[in-house]
Phi, psi and omega in degrees: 000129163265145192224154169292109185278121184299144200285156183296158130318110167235091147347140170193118166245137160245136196225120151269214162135183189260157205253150189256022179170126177301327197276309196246176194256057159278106165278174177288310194201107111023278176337290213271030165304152186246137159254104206262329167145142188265151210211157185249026160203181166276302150333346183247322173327278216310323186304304192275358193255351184268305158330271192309354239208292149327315171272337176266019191291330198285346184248105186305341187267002194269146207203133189231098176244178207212084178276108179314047213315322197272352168284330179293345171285329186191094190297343164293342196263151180291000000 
C-alpha cells in the first residue's frame, strides 16, 4: 500500500497599508493595517497579495507584502 505524504505547511500572511513615505517600510497608522489573511502555501499568498496589490493600484501610498511566517517559525526550512 502507498500512501501520499501530505505536502509541508509553509505559512505566508499577507498584510498591508498605507506608507508614510515610500522609501521605507513605515506605515502611516498601525490600527488601520489590512490583514488580508494567512494561507498555506505562497501561491495562494501570492493570488490575494495581487488581488489587495490591484484594487489599491490607484493609492500610491498602499503597499501589500507577503511575509514568509514559516521561516520565522523554523528558520531552517527554505
Amino acid at each position: 500500500m502507498v500512501t501520499e505524504e501530505e505536502p509541508k505547511q509553509r505559512l505566508h500572511l499577507v498584510f498591508g497599508g498605507e506608507l508614510k513615505d515610500l522609501g521605507a517600510v513605515d506605515f502611516r497608522d498601525l490600527s488601520a493595517l489590512d490583514i488580508v489573511g494567512i494561507f498555506p502555501d505562497y501561491a495562494s499568498a501570492q493570488a490575494a497579495w495581487r488581488a489587495k496589490a490591484q484594487a489599491t493600484v490607484d493609492h500610491a501610498s498602499m503597499r501589500y507584502f507577503i511575509v514568509h511566517m514559516h521561516r520565522l517559525l523554523d528558520p531552517e526550512t527554505v
